[in-house]
N, C-alpha and C positions, 0 to 999 in steps of 0.2 A: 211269675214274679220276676222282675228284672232288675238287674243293680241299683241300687240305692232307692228301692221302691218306701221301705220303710221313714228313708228320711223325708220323701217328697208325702209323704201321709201325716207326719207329726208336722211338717210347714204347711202343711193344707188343711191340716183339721188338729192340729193341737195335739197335746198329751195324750186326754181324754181319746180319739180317735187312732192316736197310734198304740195305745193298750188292749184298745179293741181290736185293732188289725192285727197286732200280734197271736191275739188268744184264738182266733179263729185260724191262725196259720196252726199255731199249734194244738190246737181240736182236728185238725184235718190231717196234722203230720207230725211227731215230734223232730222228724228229720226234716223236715224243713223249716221246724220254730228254731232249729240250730243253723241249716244255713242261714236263714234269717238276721242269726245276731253274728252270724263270722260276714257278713257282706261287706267287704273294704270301704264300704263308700259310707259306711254308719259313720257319724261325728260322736264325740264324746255324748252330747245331750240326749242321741238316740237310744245309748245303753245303759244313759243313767236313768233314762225316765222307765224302760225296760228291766232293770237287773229287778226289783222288786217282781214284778212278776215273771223272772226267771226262776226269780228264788222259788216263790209257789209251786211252781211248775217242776224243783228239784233241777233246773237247768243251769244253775249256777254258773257249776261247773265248764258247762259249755261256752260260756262267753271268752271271748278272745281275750289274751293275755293282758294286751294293753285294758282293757275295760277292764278286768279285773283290777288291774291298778289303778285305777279313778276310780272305783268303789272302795279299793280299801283307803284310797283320800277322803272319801266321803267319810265314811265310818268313823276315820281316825280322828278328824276336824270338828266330827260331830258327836266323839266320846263315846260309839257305840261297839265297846273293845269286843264284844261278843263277834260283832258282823266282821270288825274288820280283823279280827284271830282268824273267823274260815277262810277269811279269802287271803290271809298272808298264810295260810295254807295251801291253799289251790296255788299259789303261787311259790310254793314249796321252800319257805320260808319260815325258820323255827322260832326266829327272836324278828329281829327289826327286816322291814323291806328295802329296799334301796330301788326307785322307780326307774330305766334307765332313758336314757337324752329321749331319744326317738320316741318314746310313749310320753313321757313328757310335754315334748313337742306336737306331741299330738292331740293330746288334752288341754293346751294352751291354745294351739290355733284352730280345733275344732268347735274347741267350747266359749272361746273368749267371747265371740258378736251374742250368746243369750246371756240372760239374769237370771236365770234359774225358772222353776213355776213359781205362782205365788204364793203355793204351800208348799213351805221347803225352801225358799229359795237362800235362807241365810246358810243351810248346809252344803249348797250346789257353790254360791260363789266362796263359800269358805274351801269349800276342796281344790277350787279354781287358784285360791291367794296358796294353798301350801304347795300347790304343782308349779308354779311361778316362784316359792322361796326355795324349791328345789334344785330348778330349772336352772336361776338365777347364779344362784350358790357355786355348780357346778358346772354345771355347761353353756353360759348363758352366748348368746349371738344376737349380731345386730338386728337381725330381722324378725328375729321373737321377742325383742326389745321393742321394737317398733311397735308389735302387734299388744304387748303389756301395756305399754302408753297409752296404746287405742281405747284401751278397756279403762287405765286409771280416770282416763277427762271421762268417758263416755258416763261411767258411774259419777261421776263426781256431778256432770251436767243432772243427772236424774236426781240427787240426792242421798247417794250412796255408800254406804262405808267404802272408803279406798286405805285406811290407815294401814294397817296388814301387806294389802296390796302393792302398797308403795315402798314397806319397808322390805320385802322381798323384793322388788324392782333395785331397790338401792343395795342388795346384797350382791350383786354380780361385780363389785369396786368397778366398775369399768367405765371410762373413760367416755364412751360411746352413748350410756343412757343418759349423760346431761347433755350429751348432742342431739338425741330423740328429742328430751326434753325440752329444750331450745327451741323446738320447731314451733311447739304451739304460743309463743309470746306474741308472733306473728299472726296469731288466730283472729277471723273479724269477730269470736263468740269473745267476750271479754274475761267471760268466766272463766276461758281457759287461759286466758292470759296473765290473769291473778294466780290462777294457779301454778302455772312453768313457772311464774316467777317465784310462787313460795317455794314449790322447791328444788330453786337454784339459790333462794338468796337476795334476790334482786328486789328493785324496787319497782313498783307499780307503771309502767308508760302511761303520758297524759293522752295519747292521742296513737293516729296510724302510723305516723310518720317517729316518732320516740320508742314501736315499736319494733320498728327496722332498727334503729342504729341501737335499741337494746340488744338483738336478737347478734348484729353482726360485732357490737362489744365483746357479746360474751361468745363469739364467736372465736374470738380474738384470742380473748382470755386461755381459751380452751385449749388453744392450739400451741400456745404459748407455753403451757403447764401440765398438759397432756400424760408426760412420764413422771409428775412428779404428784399426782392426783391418789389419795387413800380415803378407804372408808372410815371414817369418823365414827361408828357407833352410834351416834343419836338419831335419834327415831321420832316419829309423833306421839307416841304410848309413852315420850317417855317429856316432852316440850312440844312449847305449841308452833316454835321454829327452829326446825331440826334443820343443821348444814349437814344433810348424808355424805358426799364426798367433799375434800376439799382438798388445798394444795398443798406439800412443805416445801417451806421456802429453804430451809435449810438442803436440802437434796437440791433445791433449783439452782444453787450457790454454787455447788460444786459438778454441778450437771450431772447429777447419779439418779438415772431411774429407780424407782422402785417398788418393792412388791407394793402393793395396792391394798394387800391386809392387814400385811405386818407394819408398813411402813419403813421398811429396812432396804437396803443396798441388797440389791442384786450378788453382789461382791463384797469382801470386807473393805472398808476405807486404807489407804494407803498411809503411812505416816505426816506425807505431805499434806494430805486430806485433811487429815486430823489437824493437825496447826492451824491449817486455812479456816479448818471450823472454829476454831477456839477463838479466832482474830475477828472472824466474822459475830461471833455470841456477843463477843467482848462492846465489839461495833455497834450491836445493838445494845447493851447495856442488860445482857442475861436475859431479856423478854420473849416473849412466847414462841415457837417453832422448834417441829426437828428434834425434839431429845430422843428421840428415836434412830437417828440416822449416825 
């Protein structure tokens, strides 16, 4: 049996075939149905299709740390407090888990390119959206940003829940996923073009050419407004066009970055600040931005 045999058996023959290839490693050895599941080169999907018949097997235990932690995703996501209390066990864990980046990242860009099987799959991609609101929350980076976006159009082209999805996407405040996003307005699929633009905000392009000088607008915009960009709170669960990030203009005024959650100064504002803000509000006649800054 050589590295990564188990995953090139579940791309070559499905689930079905890698459960069976499992059980017969594990009828001929139980130490080798364990190296089995510690082989580095498994993907999330190989030990999620696997940990049930670890479990039979009393091998739970055995599976790698990070697998453990995308089962008790699953578990959690899928209400099944029983399963997912042993394995925040085995993960020695008395009350809450806390997943960390690198497992994380691992069960995002291992598992992101499948859907799940098709029994079960609403609990596989549900485990997949809370390892992304976790991901996103704390640790998020542009390149796992990238790989989140692949997945949001990918599901959306099939007909997919992305709602969940997107609203952990938009938890990382960061600057960088409405430049992921950006990219696909440019897309020749249109469907994805509708979508970058729901959620940025924008409006539909008529053609190829309206999709360029959208795409380099908000290109613009971005670059522009970059340090003064916070998460909004709205979501799709909660409107059917949610602005996830946006800009305050009042911060852009006085040129003060700011935190992206809170919406606050970095710093306290200076006295002079404060005046300039009050001239400014005044300028606008009290109307919307900034009460936060």
């Amino acid at each position: 049996m050589t590295a990564g045999y188990l995953g090139r058996v579940w791309r070559s023959q499905g689930a079905v075939g890698l459960r069976a290839a499992f059980r017969t490693i594990a009828k001929r050895s139980r130490e080798d149905a364990v190296k089995a599941l510690n082989d580095p080169e498994n993907g999330f999907p190989v030990l999620y299709l696997l940990a049930p018949e670890a479990e039979q097997l009393g091998l739970e235990n055995a599976l790698p740390e990070r697998a453990k932690y995308g089962i008790w995703l699953v578990a959690t996501k899928a209400g099944d407090a029983s399963r997912a209390q042993n394995y925040a066990i085995m993960l020695g864990a008395k009350s809450g888990v806390d997943p960390p980046q690198d497992t994380l990242k691992w069960i995002i860009e291992t598992g992101a390119d499948w859907d799940g099987p098709r029994a079960g799959r609403d609990d596989y991609d549900a485990a997949i959206d809370l390892a992304v609101a976790y991901f996103a929350t704390q640790y998020a980076d542009s390149d796992t940003l990238a790989k989140i976006a692949e997945l949001i159009f990918r599901r959306h082209r099939k007909g997919l829940f992305i709602h969940d999805l997107v609203w952990g996407f938009f938890q990382s405040a960061n600057a960088s996923a409405l430049a992921v996003i950006a990219k696909y307005i440019v897309s020749d699929n249109n469907a994805d073009t509708e979508l970058a633009c729901k959620l940025l905000g924008l409006e539909m392009p008529k053609n190829s050419a309206d999709k360029v000088k959208a795409y380099a607008k908000h290109a613009e915009w971005l670059n522009e407004n970059r340090k003064y960009i916070y998460l909004t709170g709205e979501h799709f669960n909660a409107m059917s066009e949610p602005h996830h990030l946006s800009h305050d203009e009042e911060a852009k005024y006085l040129g003060r970055e700011i935190h992206p959650r809170t919406r606050a100064p970095y710093t306290p504002l200076t006295s002079e600040e404060l005046t300039a803000l009050e001239v400014f509000r005044a300028a606008r006649n009290g109307t919307h931005g900034g009460e936060n800054v």
